[in-house]
C-alpha positions in Angstrom: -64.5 107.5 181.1 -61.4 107.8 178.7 -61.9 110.2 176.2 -60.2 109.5 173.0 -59.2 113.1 171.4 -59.4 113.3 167.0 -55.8 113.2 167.0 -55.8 109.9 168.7 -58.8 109.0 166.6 -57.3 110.0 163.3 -54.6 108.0 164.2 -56.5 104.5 165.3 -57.9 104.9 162.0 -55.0 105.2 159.7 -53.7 101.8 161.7 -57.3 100.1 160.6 -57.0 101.8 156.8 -53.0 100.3 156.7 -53.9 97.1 158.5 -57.0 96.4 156.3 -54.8 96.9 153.6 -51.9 95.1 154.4 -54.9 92.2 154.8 -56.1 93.0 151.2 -52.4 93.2 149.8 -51.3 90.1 151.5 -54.9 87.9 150.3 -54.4 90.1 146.4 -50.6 89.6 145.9 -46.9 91.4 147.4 -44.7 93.2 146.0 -40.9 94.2 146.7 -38.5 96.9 145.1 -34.8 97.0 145.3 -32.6 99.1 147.5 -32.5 101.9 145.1 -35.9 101.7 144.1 -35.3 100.6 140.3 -35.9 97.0 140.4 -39.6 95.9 141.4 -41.1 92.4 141.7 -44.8 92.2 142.2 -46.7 88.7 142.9 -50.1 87.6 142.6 -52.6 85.5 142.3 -55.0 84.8 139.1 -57.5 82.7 139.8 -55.4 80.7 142.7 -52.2 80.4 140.0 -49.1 81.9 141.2 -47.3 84.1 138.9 -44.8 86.9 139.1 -43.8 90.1 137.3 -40.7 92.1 136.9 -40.1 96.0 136.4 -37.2 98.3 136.0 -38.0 101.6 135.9 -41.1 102.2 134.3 -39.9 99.4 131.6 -41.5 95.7 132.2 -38.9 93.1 132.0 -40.5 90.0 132.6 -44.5 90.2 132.1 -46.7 88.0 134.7 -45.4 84.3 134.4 -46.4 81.1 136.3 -45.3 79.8 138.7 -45.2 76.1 140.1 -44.9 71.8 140.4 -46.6 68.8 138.6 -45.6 65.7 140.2 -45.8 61.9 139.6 -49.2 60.0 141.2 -49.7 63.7 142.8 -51.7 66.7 142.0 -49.9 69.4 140.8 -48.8 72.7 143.3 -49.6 75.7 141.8 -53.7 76.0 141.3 -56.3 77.0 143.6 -54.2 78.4 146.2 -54.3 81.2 148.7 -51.9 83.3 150.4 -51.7 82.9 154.2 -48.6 85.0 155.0 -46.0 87.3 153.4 -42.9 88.4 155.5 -40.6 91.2 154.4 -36.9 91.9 155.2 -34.0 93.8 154.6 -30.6 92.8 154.1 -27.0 94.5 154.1 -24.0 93.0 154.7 -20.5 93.3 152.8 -18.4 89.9 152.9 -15.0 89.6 151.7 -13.9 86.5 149.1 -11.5 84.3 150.2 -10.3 84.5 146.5 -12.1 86.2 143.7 -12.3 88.8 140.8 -13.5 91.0 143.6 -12.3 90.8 147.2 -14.8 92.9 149.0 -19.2 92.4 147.8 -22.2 94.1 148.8 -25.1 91.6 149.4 -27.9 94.0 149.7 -31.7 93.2 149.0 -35.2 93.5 150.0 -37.5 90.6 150.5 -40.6 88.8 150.5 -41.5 85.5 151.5 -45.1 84.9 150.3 -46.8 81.6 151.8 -49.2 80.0 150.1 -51.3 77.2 150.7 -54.2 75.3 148.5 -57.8 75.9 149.0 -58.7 72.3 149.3 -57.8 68.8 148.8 -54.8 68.0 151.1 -54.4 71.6 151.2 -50.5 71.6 150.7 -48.4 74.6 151.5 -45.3 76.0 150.0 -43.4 79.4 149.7 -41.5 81.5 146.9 -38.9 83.6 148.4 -38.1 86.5 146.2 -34.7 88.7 146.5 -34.4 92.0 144.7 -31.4 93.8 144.1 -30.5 96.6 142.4 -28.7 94.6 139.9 -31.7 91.9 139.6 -33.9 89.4 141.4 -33.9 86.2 142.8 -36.9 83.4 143.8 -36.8 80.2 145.4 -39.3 77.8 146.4 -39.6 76.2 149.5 -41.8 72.8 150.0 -41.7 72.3 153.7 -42.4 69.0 155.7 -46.1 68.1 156.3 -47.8 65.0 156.5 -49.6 64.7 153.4 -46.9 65.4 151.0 -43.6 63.9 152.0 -41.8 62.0 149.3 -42.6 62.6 145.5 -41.2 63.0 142.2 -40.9 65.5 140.3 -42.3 65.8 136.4 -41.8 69.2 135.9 -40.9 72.7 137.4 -43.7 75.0 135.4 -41.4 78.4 136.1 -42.2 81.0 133.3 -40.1 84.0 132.3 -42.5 86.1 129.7 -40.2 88.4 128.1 -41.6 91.7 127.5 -39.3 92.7 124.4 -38.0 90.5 121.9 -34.4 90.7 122.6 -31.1 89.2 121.1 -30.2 86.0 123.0 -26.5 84.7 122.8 -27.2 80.5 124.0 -26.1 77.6 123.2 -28.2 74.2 122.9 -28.9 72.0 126.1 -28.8 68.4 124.2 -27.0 67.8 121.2 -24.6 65.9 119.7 -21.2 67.5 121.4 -20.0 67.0 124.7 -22.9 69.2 127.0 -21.7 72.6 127.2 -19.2 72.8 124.9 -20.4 74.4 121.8 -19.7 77.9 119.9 -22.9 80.8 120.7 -25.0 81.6 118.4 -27.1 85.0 118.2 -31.0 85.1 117.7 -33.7 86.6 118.3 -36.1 85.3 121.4 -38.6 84.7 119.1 -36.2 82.4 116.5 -35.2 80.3 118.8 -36.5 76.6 119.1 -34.0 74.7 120.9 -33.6 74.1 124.7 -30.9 76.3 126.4 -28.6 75.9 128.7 -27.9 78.9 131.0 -26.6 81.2 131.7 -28.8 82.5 128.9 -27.5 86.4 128.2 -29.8 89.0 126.5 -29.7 92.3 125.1 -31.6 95.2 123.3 -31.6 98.5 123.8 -30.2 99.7 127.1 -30.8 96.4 128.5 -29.1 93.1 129.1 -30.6 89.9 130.6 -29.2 86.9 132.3 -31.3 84.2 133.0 -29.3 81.2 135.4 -29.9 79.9 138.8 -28.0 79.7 141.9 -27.0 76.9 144.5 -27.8 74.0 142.8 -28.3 71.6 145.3 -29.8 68.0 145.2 -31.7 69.4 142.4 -31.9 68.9 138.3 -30.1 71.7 136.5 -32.4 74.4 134.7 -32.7 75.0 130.8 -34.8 76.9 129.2 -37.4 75.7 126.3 -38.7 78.5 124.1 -42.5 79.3 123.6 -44.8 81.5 121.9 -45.2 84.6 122.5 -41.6 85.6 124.0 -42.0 82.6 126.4 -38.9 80.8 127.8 -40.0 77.9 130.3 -37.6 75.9 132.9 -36.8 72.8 131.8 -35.1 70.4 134.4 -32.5 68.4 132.6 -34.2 64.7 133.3 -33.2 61.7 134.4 -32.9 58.5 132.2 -36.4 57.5 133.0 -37.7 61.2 132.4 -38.8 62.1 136.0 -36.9 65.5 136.5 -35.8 65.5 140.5 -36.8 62.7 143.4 -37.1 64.4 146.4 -38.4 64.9 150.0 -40.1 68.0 152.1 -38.3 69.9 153.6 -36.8 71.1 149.8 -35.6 74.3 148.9 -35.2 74.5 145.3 -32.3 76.4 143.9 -33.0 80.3 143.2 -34.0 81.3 139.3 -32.0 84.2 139.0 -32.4 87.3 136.3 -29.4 89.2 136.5 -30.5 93.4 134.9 -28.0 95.6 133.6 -27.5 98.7 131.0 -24.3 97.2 129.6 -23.1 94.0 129.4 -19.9 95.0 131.4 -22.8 95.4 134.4 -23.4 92.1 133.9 -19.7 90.8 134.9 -19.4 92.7 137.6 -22.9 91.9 139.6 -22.1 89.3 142.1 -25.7 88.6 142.7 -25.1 84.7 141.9 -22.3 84.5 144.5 -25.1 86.5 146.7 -27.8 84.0 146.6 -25.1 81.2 147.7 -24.6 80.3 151.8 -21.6 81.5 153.1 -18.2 79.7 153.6 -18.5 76.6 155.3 -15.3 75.6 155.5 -13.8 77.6 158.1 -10.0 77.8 157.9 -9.4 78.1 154.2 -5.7 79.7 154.4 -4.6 76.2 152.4 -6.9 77.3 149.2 -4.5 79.3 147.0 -5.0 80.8 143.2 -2.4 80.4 141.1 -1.0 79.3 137.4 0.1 75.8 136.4 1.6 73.9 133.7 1.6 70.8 132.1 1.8 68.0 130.2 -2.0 68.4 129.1 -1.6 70.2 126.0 1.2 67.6 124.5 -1.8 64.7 124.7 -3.8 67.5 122.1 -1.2 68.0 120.0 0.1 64.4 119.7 3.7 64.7 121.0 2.9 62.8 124.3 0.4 60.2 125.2 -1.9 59.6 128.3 -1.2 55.7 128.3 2.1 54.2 128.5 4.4 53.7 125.4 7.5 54.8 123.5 5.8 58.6 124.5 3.8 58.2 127.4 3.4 61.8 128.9 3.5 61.0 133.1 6.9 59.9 133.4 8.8 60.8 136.7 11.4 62.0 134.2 9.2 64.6 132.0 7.2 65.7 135.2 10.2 66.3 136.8 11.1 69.3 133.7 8.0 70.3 134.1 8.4 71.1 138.0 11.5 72.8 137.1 10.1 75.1 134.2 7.6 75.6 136.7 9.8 76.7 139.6 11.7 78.9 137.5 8.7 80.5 136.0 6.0 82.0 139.0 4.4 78.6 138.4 2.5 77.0 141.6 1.3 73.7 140.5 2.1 71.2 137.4 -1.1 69.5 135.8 0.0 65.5 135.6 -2.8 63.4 133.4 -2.1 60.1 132.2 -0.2 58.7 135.6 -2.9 56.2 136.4 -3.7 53.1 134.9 -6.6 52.2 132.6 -5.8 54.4 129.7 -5.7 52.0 127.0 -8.7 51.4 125.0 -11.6 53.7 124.4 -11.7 55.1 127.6 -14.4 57.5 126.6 -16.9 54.5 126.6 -15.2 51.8 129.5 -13.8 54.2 131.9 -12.2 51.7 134.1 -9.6 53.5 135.5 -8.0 52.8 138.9 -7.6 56.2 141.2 -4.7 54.5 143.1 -2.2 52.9 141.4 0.4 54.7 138.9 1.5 53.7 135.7 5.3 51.6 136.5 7.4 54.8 135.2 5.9 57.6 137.2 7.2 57.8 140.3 4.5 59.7 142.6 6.6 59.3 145.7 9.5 60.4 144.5 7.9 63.3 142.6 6.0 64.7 145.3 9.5 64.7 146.8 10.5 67.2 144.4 8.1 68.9 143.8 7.8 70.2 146.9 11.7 70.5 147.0 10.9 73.3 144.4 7.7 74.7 146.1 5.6 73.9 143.2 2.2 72.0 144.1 1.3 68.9 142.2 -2.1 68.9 140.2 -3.6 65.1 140.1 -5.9 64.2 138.0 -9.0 61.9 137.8 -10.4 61.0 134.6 -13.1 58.9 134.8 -14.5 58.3 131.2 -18.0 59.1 132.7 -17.7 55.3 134.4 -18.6 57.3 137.7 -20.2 54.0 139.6 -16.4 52.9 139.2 -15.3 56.2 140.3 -17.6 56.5 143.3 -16.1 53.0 144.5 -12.5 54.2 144.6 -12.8 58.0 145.4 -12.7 57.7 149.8 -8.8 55.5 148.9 -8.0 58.2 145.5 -8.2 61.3 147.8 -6.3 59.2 151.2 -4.1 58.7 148.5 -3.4 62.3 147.8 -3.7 63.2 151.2 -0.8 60.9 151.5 1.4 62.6 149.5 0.7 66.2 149.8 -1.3 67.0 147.1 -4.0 69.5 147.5 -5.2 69.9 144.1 -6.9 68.0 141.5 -8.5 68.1 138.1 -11.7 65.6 137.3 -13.0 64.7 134.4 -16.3 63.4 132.6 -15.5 62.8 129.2 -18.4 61.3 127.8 -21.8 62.3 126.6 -23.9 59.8 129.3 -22.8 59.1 132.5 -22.9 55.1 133.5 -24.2 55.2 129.9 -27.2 56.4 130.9 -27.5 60.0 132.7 -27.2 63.2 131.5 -24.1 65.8 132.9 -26.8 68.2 134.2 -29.5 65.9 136.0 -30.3 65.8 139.7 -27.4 62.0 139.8 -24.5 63.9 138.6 -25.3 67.3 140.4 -25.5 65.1 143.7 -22.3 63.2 142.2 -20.0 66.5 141.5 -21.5 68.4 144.8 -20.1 64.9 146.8 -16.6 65.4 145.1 -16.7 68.8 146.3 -17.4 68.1 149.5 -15.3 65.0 150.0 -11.9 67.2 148.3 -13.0 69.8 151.0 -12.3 67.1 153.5 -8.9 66.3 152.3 -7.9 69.8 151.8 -8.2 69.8 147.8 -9.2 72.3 145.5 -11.0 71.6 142.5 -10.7 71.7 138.5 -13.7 70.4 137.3 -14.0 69.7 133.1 -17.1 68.5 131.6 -18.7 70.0 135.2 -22.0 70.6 135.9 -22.3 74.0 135.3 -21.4 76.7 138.0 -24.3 78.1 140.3 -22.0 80.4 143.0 -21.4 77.1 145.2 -17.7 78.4 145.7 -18.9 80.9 147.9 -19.5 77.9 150.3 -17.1 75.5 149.4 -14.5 77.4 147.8 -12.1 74.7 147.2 -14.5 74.7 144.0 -12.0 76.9 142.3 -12.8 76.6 138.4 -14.1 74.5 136.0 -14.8 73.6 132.4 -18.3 73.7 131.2 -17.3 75.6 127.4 -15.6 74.8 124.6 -12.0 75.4 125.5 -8.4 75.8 123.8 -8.3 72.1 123.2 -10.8 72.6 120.6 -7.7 74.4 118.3 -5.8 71.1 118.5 -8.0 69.1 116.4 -11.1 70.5 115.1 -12.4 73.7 113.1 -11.5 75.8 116.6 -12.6 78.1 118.0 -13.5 81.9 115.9 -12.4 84.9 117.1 -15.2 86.3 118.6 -15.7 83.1 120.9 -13.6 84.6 123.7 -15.2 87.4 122.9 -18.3 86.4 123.9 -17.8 83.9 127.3 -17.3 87.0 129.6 -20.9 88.0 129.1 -22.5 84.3 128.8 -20.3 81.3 130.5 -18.4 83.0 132.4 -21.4 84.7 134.5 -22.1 81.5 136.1 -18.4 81.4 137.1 -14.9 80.9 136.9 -13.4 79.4 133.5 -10.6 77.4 133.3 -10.0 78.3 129.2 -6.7 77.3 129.4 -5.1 80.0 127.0 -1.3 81.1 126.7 -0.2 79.0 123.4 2.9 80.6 121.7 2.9 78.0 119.0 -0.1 79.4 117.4 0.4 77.4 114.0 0.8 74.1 116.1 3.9 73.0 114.4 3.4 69.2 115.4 -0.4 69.5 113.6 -0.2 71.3 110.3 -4.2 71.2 110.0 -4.9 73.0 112.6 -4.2 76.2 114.4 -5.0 78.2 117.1 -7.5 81.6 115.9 -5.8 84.4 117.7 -2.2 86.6 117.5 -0.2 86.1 120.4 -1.0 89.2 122.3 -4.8 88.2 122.7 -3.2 84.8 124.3 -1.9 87.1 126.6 -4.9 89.5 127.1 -6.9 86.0 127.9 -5.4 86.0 131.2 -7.3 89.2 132.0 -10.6 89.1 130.1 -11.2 85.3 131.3 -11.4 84.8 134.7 -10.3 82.2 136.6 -8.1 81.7 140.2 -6.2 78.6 138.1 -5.2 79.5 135.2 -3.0 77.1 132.9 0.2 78.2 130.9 -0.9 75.9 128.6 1.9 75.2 126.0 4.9 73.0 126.6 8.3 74.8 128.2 9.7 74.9 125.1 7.6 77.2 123.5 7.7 79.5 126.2 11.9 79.4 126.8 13.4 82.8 125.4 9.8 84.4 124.5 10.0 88.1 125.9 6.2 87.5 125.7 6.0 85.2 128.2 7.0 87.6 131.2 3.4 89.0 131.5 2.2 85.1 131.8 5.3 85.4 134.8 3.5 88.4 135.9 -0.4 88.1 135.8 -1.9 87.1 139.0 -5.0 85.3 139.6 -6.4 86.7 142.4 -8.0 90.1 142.2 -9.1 92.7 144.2 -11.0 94.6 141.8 -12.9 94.0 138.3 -14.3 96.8 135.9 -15.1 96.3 132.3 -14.3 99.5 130.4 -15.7 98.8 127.2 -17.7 95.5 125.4 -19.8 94.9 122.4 -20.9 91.1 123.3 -19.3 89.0 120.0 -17.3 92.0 118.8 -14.6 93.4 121.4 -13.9 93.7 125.4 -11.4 95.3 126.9 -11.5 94.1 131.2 -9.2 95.8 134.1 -8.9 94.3 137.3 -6.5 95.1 140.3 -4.2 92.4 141.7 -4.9 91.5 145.3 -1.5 91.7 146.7 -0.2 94.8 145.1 -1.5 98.3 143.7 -0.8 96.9 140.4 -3.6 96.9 137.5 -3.6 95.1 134.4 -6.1 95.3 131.2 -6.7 92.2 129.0 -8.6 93.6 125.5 -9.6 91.3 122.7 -11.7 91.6 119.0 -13.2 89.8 117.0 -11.9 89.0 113.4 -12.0 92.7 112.8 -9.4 95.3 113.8 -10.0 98.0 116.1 -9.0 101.3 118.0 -10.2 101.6 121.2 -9.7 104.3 123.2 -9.7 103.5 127.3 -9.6 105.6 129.9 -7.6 105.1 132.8 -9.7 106.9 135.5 -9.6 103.5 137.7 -6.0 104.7 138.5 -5.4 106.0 141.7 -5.8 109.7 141.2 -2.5 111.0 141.8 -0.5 107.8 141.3 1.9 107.4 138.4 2.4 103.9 137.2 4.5 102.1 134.5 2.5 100.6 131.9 3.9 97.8 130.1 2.6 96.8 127.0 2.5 94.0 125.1 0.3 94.7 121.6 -0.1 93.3 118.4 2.6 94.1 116.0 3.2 95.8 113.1 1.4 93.6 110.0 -0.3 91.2 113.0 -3.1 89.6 111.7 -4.6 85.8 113.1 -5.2 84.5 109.9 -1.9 85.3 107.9 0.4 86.7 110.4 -0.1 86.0 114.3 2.9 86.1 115.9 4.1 90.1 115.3 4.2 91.3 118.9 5.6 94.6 120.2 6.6 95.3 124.0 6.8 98.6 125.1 6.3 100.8 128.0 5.5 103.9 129.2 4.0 106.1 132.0 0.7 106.8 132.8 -1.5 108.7 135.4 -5.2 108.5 135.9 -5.6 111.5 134.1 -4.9 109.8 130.8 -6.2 107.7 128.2 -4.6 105.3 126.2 -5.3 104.2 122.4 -5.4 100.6 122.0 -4.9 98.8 118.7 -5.8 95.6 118.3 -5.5 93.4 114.7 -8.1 91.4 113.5 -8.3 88.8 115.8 -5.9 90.1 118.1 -5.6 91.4 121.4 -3.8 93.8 123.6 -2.4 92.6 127.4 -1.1 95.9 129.7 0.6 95.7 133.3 0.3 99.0 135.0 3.6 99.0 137.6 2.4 100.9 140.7 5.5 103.2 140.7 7.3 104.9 144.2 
């Protein structure tokens, strides 16, 4: 007979005592911590209603908040259900960007799948993934096939996020009268606000900084938030016309909630854990995507000295493209941004939209201007505007981009300008984030990168297609041309808001702040913070926005020469969200650094270190600062351009005038 020893038995019963409570644990609830133990998510189940909870610390971020579906002609998903499974996993990987403000991220997390299915009925099952980071957490759902619930729609996603504290929030409303996204933040408290949100929806209070968005939006309505009693802020799927919120079919994985946790709002802009939650690449070979800075005729359409239809000033002539390829050449320009070469200008465009993709206006030449533009190694930058008319769009786009195939052209900005798309659908709903996902694709076919304006917003979708280089989705420079503009503390504030769904093309870099050619309006900065722009707002295309002429014999205009696009490293070394920033980051082809700082209307004296240096290394810094009696409001173009050399060991004053700025290129010397 075998004789089974206490050690032995001691040890068969600790496997019982675990196993009955890994049965108890997996029937009560799961829970899951970050890698460095900080971040927590805990599930469970109160009275067969999902919900979830989120701690950092010993500090509760998000208290327990529902989770689930309500459908059309179905019974909703999320009551009287009961966890069947809950699977566990680590992950640890570092993947480099093809492009980026970071070349090399960690995508490390710990994970639980919980299964659940419903007591009764048809007994449907789904799952909630949940990701936890050390700089957050991420959920998904997953609906998968079965035969009782295959097609439906979708009236509402019931996700909760119960704030503990009642924080600051910096948002901006999700319907309204402007165009989407593009309005200036305001600052609240969580329990002030009554509006819908878009996100990314950035929070702060003491030590702590929230950023509510989602990730990989995929055949899918985007998420805003509605606020609730009680610190409540609910998803609220942008609908479509008819007010059903997605159409779908099992198998479905929704897009992941995400809530991004810092201690400063610098942590925020540098926690990739959007970009994390994304597939990778699919692309393969993408050696033909490459960052740059363009120019173009854009900014001459704002300011009323060229015109996107044909006339007496029509912009798009081979003649005036062709200066611009040659400023561009001349300048460490890689592209030139041509709108207006297309017919179906004329008219209110915003409301017909009937342009055709493939045949130019008489005077612009696009044969011979591809020619010679790549007879000076600058790329062009097409352009498709489609006034929101994207049924006529959709018809034309397969012949637009053989078109541009045709003649060499490999990038291309779209547009949406309009507030309903087909007069009828929202920017944000499930048609035109199936819409702007197919352009993606489709340029991805052809070899195209993307600038996107009046986009859907940004999810971390350039991790897999990245051709999706940058996009609109804010109010932007244009906004200086012919309205109010925008305040100082706007750019100010996008690093730690917009700009954490993902890249911005802001289009900064005008030297003629008082816009000569408009009297009435102006641009709200000096003309160093034009230049710090470049650093504190990232994008991988970034536009020298003003015409050649206001650039020809600027000193200034050498660090727009200089800046790259393309970075190897990001820190943010100080930040008060809506009062200053100043943002290093390391070029990716060079030991170079350079530091873009900006304020708000009032002046101030930062002090920065420069311990992200190499140790050891001197370097030149050139400086290009506000000068002497700058000020935006009476006095914006002082600037003074000096240098000097610095170590690591050093820090370095930086004044900045009320609503100026402070751009510095560190020179990795021998």
């Amino acid at each position: 007979m075998h004789r089974l020893n206490f050690t032995g038995f001691l040890s068969a019963f600790v496997a019982f005592l675990m196993f009955s409570c890994a049965a108890t644990s997996r029937d009560e609830g799961a829970s899951a911590k970050s890698p460095n133990g900080n971040i927590s998510v805990a599930f469970s189940l109160q009275d067969g209603v999902p919900q979830y909870s989120i701690t950092r610390g010993k500090q509760t971020v998000v208290k327990p908040s529902k989770l689930g579906f309500t459908f059309k002609d179905r019974a909703p998903l999320g009551t009287e259900l009961k966890v069947i499974d809950v699977k566990r996993a680590t992950f640890d990987e570092t993947w480099t960007q093809p492009w980026g403000e970071v070349k090399d991220i960690r995508n490390h997390y710990n994970s639980i799948v919980v299964l659940l299915e419903e007591k009764k009925g048809d007994k449907r099952k789904f799952s909630i993934e949940f990701r936890v980071f050390d700089d957050g957490v991420g959920f998904r759902y997953e609906i998968p096939k079965q035969d009782k619930f295959a097609d439906f729609t979708m009236t509402d996603e019931l996700t909760e996020f119960n704030l503990a504290q009642d924080l600051k929030a910096w948002w901006i409303p999700a319907y309204g009268s402007e165009m989407d996204s593009e309005w200036l933040f305001k600052s609240n408290k969580v329990s002030e606000l009554k509006e819908k949100m878009h996100t990314p929806l950035t929070m702060e209070g003491d030590s702590l900084y929230i950023s509510i968005h989602e990730a990989a939006l995929v055949d899918y309505a985007s998420m805003t938030l509605e606020p609730k009693a009680n610190l409540q802020l609910k998803c609220d799927l942008v609908p479509w016309s008819d007010g059903m919120k997605v159409i779908g079919q099992a198998p479905i994985k929704t897009p992941w909630r995400t809530i991004q946790i810092a201690s400063t709002p610098g942590d925020l802009v540098t926690s990739y854990l959007i970009l994390n939650l994304n597939e990778p690449n699919k692309l393969g070979d993408v050696s033909w995507i490459q960052p740059g800075k363009y120019n173009g005729i854009w900014w001459g359409m704002h300011i009323k000295t060229a015109t996107w239809e044909a006339g007496p000033t029509h912009g798009a002539t081979t003649k005036n493209v062709k200066r611009f390829i040659d400023f561009a050449s001349k300048n460490n320009l890689s592209a030139v941004l041509i709108e207006g070469w297309n017919e179906g200008w004329e008219g209110d465009w915003t409301v017909d939209g009937n342009f055709n993709f493939t045949k130019a206006y008489p005077d612009y030449d696009i044969e011979e201007l591809s020619r010679y533009a790549k007879e000076k190694n600058v790329g062009l930058i097409a352009h498709h505007e489609t006034g929101g008319n994207v049924a006529n769009y959709e018809k034309q786009m397969v012949d637009a981009f053989k078109l541009l195939q045709k003649y060499d052209i490999h990038r291309l900005k779209t547009g949406y300008v309009t507030k309903l798309i087909n007069g009828k659908e929202k920017h944000q709903g499930q048609f035109m984030v199936n819409h702007y996902n197919k352009v993606m694709a489709l340029a991805a076919e052809y070899k195209v990168m993307i600038d996107m304006h009046e986009p859907i917003k940004d999810t971390g979708l350039r991790r897999t297609y990245p051709n999706m280089m940058t996009r609109e989705g804010a109010r932007g420079t244009e906004y200086e041309a012919w309205s109010t503009g925008n305040p100082p503390e706007h750019t100010t504030i996008l690093p730690f808001t917009r700009c954490l769904g993902g890249p911005l093309d802001y289009t900064p870099g005008i030297f003629d702040i008082m816009i000569e050619n408009v009297p009435d309006f102006r641009v709200h900065t000096t003309l160093a913070k034009q230049l710090a722009l470049y650093v504190v707002i990232y994008s991988p295309m970034h536009m020298a926005a003003d015409l050649p002429e206001h650039y020809e014999g600027k000193p200034a205009f050498k660090f727009i020469q200089d800046v790259p696009t393309d970075w190897a490293d990001t820190k943010v070394l100080n930040a008060k969200i809506g009062d200053y920033t100043t943002i290093a980051r390391k070029d990716r082809n060079s030991e170079d650094w350079y530091i873009g700082s900006v304020t708000d209307e009032s002046a101030r004296t930062l002090h920065v270190k420069l311990d992200f240096l190499t140790p050891g290394k001197k370097y030149k810094a050139e400086i290009y600062a506000d000068g002497a009696g700058a000020d935006m409001e009476s006095n914006p173009l002082p600037i003074e351009i000096t240098s000097k050399d610095v170590d690591a060991t050093m820090t370095l004053e930086i004044k900045l005038a009320p609503g100026g700025g402070q751009a510095i290129r560190f020179v990795s010397l021998p």
